[in-house]
SESEGU-649598 format. One record per atom (N, C-alpha, C): residue in three letters; x, y, z; atom name; residue number from 1. Coordinates in steps of 0.001 Angstrom, whole numbers, padded with zeros to 6 digits, always signed. Atoms other than C-alpha are relative to their C-alpha. Example, Ala and Ser with C-alpha at 12.3 -4.5 7.8 and 13.67 -1.06 7.14 Angstrom:
res->ala | x->+000890 | y->-001190 | z->+000000 | atom->N | n->1 $
res->ala | x->+012300 | y->-004500 | z->+007800 | atom->CA | n->1 $
res->ala | x->+000900 | y->+001200 | z->+000000 | atom->C | n->1 $
res->ser | x->-000820 | y->-001190 | z->-000060 | atom->N | n->2 $
res->ser | x->+013670 | y->-001060 | z->+007140 | atom->CA | n->2 $
res->ser | x->-000770 | y->+001090 | z->+000730 | atom->C | n->2 $
This chain:
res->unk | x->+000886 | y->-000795 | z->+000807 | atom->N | n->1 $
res->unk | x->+089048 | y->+102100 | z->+098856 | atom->CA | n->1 $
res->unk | x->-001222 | y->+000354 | z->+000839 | atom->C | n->1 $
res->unk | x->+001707 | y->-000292 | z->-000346 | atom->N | n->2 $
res->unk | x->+086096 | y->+103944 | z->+100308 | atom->CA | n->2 $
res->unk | x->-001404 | y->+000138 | z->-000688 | atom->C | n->2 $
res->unk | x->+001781 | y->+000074 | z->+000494 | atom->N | n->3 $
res->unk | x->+082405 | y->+103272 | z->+099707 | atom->CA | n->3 $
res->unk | x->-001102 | y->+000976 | z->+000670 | atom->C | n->3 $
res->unk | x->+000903 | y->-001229 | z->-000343 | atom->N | n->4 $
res->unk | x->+079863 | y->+106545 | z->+099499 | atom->CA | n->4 $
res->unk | x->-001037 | y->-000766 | z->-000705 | atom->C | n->4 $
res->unk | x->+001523 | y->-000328 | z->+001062 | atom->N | n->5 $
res->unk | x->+076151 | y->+106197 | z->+098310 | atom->CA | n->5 $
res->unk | x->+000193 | y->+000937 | z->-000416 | atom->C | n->5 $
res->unk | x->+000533 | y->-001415 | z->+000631 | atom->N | n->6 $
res->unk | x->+074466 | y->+107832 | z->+095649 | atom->CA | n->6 $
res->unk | x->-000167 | y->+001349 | z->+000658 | atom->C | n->6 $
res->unk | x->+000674 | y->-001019 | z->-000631 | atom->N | n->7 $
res->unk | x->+072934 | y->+110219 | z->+098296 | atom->CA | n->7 $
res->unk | x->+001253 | y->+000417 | z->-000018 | atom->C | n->7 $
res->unk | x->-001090 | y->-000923 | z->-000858 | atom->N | n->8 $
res->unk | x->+076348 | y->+111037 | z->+099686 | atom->CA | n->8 $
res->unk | x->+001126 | y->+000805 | z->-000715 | atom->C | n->8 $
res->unk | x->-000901 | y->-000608 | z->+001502 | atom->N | n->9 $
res->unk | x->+078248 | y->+111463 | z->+096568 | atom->CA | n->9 $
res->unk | x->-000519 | y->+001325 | z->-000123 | atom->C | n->9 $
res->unk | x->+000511 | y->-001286 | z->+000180 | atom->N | n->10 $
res->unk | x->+075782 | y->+113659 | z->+095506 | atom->CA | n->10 $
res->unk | x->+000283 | y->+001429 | z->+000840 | atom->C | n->10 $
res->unk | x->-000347 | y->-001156 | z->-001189 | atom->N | n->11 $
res->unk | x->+076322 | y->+115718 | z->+098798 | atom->CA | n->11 $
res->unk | x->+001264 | y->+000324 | z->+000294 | atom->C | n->11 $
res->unk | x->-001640 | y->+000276 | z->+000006 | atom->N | n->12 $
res->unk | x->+079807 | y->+115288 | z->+098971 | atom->CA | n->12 $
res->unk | x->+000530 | y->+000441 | z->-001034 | atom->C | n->12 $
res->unk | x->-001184 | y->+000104 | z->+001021 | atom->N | n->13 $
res->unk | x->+081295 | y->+115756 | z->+095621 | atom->CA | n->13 $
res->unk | x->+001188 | y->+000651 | z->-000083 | atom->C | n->13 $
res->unk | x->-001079 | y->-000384 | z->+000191 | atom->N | n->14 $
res->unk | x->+083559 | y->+118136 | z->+095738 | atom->CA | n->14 $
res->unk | x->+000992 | y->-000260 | z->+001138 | atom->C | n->14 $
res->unk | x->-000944 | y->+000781 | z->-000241 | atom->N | n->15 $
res->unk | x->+084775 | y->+116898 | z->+098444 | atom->CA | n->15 $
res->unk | x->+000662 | y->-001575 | z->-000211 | atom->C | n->15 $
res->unk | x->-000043 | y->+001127 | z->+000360 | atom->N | n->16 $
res->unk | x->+084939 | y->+113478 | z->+097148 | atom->CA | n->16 $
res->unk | x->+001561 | y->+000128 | z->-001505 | atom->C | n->16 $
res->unk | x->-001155 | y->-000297 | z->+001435 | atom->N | n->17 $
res->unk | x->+086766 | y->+114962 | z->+093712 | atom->CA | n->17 $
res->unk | x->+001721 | y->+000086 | z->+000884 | atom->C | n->17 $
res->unk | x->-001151 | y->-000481 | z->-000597 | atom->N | n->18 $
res->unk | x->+089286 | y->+116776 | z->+096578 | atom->CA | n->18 $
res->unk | x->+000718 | y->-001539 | z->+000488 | atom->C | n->18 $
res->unk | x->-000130 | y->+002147 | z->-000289 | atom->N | n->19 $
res->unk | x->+089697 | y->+112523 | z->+097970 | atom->CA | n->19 $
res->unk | x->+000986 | y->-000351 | z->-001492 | atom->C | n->19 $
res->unk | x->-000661 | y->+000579 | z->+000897 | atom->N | n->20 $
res->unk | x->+090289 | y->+111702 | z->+094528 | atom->CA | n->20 $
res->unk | x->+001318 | y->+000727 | z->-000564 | atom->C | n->20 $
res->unk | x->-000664 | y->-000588 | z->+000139 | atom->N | n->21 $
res->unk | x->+092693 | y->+114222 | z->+093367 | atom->CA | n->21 $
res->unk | x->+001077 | y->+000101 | z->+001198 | atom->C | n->21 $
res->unk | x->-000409 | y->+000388 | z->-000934 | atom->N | n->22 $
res->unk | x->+094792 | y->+113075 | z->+096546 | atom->CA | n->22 $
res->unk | x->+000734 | y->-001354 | z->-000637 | atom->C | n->22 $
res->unk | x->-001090 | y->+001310 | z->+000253 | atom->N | n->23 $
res->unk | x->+095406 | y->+109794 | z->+095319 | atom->CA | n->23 $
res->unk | x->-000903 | y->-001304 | z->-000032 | atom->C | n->23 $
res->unk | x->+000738 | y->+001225 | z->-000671 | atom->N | n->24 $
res->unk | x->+092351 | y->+107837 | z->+096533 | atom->CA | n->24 $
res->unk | x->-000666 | y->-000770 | z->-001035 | atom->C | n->24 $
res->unk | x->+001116 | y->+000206 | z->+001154 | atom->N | n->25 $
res->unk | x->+089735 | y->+105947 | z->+094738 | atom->CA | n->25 $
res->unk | x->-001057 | y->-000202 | z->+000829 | atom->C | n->25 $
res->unk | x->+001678 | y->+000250 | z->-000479 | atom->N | n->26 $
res->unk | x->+086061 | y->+105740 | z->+095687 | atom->CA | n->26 $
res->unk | x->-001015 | y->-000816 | z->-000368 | atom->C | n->26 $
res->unk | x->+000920 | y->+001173 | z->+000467 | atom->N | n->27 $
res->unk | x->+083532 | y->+103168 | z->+095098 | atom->CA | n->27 $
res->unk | x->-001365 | y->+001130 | z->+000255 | atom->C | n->27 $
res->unk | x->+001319 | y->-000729 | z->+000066 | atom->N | n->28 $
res->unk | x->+079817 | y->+104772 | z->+094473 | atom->CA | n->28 $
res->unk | x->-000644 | y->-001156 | z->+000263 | atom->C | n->28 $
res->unk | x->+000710 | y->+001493 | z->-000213 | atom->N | n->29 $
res->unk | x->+077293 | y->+102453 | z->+095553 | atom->CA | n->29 $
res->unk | x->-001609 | y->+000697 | z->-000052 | atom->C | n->29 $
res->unk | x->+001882 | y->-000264 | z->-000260 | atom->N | n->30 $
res->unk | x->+073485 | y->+102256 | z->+095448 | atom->CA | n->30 $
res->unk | x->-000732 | y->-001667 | z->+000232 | atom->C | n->30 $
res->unk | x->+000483 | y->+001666 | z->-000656 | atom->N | n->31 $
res->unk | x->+071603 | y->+099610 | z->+097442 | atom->CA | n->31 $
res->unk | x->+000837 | y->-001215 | z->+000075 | atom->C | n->31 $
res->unk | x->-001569 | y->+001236 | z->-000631 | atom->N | n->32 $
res->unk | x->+075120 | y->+098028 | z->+098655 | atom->CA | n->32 $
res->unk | x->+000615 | y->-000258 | z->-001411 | atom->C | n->32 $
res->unk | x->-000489 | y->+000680 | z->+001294 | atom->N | n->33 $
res->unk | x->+076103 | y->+097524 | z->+095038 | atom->CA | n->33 $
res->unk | x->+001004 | y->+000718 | z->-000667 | atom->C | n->33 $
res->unk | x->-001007 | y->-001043 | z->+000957 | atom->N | n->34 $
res->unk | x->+079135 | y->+099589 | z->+093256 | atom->CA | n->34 $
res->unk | x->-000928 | y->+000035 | z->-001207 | atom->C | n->34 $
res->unk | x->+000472 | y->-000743 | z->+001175 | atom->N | n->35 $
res->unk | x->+077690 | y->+101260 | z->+090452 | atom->CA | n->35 $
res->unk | x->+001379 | y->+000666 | z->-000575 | atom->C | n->35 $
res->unk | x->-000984 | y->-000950 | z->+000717 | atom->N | n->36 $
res->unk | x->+080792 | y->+103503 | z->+089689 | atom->CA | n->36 $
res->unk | x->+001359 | y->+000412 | z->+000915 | atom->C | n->36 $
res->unk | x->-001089 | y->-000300 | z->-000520 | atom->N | n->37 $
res->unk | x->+084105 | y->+104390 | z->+090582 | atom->CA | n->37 $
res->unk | x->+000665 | y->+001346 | z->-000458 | atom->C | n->37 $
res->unk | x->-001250 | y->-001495 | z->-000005 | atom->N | n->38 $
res->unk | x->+086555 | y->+108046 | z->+091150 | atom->CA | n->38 $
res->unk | x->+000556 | y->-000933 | z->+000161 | atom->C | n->38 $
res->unk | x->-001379 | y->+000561 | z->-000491 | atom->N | n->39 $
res->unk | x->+089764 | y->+107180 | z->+090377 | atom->CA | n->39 $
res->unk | x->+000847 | y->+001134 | z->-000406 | atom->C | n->39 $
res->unk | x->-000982 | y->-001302 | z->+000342 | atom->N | n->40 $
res->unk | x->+092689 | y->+109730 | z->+090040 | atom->CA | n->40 $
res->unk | x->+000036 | y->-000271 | z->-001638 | atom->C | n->40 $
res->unk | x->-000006 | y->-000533 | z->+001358 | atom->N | n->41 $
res->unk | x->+092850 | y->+110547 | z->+086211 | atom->CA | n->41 $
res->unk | x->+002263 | y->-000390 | z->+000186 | atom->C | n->41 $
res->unk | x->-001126 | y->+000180 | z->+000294 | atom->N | n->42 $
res->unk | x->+096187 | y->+109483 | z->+084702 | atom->CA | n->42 $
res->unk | x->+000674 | y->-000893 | z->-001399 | atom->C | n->42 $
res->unk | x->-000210 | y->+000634 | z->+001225 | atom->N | n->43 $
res->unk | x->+097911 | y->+108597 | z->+081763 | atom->CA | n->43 $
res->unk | x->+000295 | y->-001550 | z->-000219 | atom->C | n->43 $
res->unk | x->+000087 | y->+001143 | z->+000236 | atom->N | n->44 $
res->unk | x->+097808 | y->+105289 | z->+080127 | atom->CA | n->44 $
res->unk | x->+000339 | y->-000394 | z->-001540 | atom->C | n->44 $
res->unk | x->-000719 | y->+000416 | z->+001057 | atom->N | n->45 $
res->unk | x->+099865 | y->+103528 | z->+077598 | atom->CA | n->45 $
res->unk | x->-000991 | y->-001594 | z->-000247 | atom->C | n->45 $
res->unk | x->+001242 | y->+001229 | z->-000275 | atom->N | n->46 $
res->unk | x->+098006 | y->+100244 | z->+075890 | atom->CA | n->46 $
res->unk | x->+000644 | y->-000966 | z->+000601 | atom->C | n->46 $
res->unk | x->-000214 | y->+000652 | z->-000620 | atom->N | n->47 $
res->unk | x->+100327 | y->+098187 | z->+077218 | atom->CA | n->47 $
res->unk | x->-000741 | y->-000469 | z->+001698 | atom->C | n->47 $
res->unk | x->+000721 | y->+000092 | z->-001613 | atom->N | n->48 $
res->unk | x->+098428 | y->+098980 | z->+080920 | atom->CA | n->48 $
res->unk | x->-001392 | y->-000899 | z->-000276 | atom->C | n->48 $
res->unk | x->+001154 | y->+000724 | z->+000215 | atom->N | n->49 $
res->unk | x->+095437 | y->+097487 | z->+079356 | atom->CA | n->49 $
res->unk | x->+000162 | y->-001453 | z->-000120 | atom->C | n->49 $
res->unk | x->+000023 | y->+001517 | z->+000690 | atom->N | n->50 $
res->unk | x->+096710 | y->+094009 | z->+078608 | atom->CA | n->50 $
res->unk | x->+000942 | y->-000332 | z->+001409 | atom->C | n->50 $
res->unk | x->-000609 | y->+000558 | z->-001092 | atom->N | n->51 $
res->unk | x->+099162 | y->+093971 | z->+082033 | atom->CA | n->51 $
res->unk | x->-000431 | y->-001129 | z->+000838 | atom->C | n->51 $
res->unk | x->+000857 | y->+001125 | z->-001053 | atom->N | n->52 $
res->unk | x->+096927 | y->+091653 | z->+084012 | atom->CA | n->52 $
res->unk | x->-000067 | y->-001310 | z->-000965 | atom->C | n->52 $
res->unk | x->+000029 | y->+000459 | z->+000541 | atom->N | n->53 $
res->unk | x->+097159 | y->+089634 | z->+081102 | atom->CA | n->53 $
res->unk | x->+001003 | y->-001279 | z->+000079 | atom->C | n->53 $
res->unk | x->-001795 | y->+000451 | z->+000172 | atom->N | n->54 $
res->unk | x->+101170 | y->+088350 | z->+081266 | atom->CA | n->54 $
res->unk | x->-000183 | y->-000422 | z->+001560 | atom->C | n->54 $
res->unk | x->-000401 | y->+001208 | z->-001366 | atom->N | n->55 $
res->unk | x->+101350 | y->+085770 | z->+084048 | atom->CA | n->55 $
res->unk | x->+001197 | y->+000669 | z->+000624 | atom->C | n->55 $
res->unk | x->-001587 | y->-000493 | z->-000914 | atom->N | n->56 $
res->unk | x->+105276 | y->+087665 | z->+084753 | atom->CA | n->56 $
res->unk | x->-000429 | y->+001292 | z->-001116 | atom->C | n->56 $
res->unk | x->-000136 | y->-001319 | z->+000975 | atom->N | n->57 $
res->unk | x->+104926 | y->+091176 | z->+082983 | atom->CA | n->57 $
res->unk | x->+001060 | y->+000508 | z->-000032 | atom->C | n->57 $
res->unk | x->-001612 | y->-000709 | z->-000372 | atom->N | n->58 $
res->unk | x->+108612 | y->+092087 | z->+084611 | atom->CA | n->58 $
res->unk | x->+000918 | y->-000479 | z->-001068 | atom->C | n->58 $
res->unk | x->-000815 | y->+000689 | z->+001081 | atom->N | n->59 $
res->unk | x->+109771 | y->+089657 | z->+081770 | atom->CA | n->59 $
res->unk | x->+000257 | y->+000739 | z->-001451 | atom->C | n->59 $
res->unk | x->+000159 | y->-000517 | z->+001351 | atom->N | n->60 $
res->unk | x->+108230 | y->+092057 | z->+079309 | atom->CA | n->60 $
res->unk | x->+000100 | y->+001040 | z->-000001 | atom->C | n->60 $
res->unk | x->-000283 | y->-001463 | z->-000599 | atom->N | n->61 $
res->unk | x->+109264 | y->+095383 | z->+078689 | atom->CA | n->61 $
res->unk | x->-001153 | y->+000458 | z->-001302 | atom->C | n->61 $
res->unk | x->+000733 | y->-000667 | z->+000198 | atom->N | n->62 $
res->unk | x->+106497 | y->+097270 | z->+078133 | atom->CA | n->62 $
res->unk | x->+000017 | y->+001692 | z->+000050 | atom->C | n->62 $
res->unk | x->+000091 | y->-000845 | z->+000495 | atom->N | n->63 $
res->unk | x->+107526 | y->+100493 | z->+078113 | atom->CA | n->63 $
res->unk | x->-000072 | y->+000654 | z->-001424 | atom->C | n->63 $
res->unk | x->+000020 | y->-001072 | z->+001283 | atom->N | n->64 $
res->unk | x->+107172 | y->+102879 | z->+074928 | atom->CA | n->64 $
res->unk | x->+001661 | y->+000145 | z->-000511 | atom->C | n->64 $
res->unk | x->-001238 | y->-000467 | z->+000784 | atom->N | n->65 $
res->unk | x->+110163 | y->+103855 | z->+072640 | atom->CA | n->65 $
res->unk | x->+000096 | y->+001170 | z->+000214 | atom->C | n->65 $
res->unk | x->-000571 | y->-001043 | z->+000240 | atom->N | n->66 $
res->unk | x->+112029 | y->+106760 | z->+073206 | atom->CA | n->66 $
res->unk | x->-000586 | y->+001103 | z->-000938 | atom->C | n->66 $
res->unk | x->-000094 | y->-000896 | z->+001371 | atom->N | n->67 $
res->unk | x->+111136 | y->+109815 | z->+070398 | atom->CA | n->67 $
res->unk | x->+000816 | y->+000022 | z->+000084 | atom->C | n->67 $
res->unk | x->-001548 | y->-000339 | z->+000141 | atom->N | n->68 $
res->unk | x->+113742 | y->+109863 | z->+068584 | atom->CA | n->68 $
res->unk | x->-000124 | y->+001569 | z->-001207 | atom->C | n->68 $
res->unk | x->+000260 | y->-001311 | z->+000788 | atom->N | n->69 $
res->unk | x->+114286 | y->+113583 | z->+067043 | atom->CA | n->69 $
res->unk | x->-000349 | y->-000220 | z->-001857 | atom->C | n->69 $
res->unk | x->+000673 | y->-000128 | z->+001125 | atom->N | n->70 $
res->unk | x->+112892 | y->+114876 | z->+064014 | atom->CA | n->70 $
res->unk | x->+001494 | y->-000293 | z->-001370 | atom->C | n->70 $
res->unk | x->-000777 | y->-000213 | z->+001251 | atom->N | n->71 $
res->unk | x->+114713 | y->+114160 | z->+060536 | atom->CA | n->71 $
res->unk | x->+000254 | y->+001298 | z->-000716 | atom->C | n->71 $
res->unk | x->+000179 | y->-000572 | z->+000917 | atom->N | n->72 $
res->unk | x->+115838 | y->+116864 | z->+058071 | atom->CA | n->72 $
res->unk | x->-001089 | y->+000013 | z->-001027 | atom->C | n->72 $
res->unk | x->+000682 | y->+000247 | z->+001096 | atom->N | n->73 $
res->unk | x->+113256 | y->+117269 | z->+055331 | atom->CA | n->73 $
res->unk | x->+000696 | y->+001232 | z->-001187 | atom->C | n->73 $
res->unk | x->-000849 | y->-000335 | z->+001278 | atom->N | n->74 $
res->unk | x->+114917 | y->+117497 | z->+051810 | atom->CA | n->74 $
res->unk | x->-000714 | y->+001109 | z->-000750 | atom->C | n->74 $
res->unk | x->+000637 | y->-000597 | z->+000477 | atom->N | n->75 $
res->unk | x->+113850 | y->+120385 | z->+050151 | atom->CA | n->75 $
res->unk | x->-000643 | y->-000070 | z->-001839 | atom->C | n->75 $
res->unk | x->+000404 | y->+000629 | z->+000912 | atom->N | n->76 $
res->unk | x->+111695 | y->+119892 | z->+046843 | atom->CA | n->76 $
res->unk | x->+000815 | y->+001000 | z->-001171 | atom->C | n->76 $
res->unk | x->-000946 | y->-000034 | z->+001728 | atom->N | n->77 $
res->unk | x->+113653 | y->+119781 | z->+043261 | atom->CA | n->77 $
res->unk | x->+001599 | y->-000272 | z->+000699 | atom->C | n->77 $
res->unk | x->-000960 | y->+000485 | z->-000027 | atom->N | n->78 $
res->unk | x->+116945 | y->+118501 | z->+045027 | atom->CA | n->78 $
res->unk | x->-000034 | y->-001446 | z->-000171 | atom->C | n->78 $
């Protein structure tokens, strides 16, 4: 992960966004300290939130269910 200062962020950003939109992530810092992080944007199921959680997570299947297609809807007075 790379570490920019405030200053440089600021001066940087779009190339910093172009970094992140790549793949990277960035640490923001001010007076040596992370303050904030770019990270690529991406979807997230809640299961991702609790992963670090499960000592073996491979045990648990955490993916989502399938959609399964839409039903008929019965029309009204039958």
């Amino acid at each position: 992960m790379k570490n920019v200062s405030v200053v440089e962020a600021k001066s940087n950003f779009s190339a910093l966004l172009a970094e992140v939109e790549a793949g990277n992530e960035i640490a923001v810092t001010r007076h040596g300290r992370v303050v904030a992080r770019l990270v690529p944007d991406r979807l997230r199921v809640a299961a991702d939130a609790f992963r670090d959680f499960w000592p073996d997570s491979a045990e648990i299947d955490l993916l989502p269910p399938a959609d399964l297609p839409s039903e008929p809807v019965a029309e009204l007075g039958e």
